[in-house]
N, C-alpha and C positions, 0 to 999 in steps of 0.2 A: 504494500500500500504506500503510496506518494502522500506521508503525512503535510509535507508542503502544502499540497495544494487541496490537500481536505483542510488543511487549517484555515487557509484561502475563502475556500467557499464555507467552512463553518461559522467564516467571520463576517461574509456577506448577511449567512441567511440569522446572524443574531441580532441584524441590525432589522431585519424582516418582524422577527418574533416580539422585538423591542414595542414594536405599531400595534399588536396584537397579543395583548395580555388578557388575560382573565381575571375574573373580579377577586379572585385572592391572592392572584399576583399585584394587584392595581394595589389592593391595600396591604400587603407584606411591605412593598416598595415605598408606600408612603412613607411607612416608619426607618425602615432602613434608609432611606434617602435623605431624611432627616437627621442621621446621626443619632438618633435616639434610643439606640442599646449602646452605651458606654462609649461613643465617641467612636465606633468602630466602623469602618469605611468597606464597601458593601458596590461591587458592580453585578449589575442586570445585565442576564441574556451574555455570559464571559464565555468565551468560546477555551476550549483547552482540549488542544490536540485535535482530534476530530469531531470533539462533543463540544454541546452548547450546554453548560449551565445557568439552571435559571436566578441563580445568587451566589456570589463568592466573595468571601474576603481571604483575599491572597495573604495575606502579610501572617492571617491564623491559622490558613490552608481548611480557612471552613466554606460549605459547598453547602445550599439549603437548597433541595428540591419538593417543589410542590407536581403533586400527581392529581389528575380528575381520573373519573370513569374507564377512560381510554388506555391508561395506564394496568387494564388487571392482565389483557394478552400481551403485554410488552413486558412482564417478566422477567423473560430470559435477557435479551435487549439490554435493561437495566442492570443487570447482574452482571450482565459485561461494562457495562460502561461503570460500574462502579468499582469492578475490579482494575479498570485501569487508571481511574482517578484516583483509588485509595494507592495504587503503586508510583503513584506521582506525589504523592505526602498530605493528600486532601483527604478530609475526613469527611462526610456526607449524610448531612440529615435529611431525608425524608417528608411531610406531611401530605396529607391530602388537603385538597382545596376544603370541603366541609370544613374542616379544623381549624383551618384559616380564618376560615369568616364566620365559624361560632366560638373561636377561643382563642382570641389574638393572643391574648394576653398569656394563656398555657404554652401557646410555642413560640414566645419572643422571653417567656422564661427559659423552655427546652434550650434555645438557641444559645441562652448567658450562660445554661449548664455547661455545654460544650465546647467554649472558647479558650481556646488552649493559651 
């Protein structure tokens, strides 16, 4: 695989995803955007390697993905992509959307948990 030029186009298409968020990414990002867990600086839609994540702070090597529906046949998919981001020094939290927008406040605590 010509990680080049997947990195290429996985940077194109996170500038695509950036226009099209969903309603618990709109509001994860609010707060992140804000600085508003501990001053910790937080980019949307970061591309790393050939994958698109949908949060990352680099500097903690934390990775927040949020999942809808779509996500239960993409399983395996995931499981790869996670193995290659946990082998690159990224830790990666998980929620589903639901979780987002009825418990902000339980996974922007999960998130303080895990800041290395």
């Amino acid at each position: 695989m010509n990680h080049r030029r997947t990195n290429i186009q996985a940077f194109k298409n996170s500038s695509k995803l950036r226009q099209n968020q969903t309603e618990a990414e709109a509001k994860l990002w609010q707060v992140l955007r804000a600085h508003q867990l501990s001053d910790i600086h937080f980019r949307r839609q970061h591309a790393i390697g050939p994958y698109i994540v949908d949060f990352c702070s680099p500097k903690h090597k934390l990775i927040i993905e949020l999942d809808g529906s779509q996500h239960l046949e993409q399983q395996e998919y995931d499981a790869e992509r996670t193995d290659f981001l946990e082998a690159k020094g990224y830790q990666v939290l998980r929620f589903w959307n639901n979780e987002v927008v009825g418990n902000l406040d339980g996974v922007l605590q999960k998130i303080m948990d895990n800041i290395r």
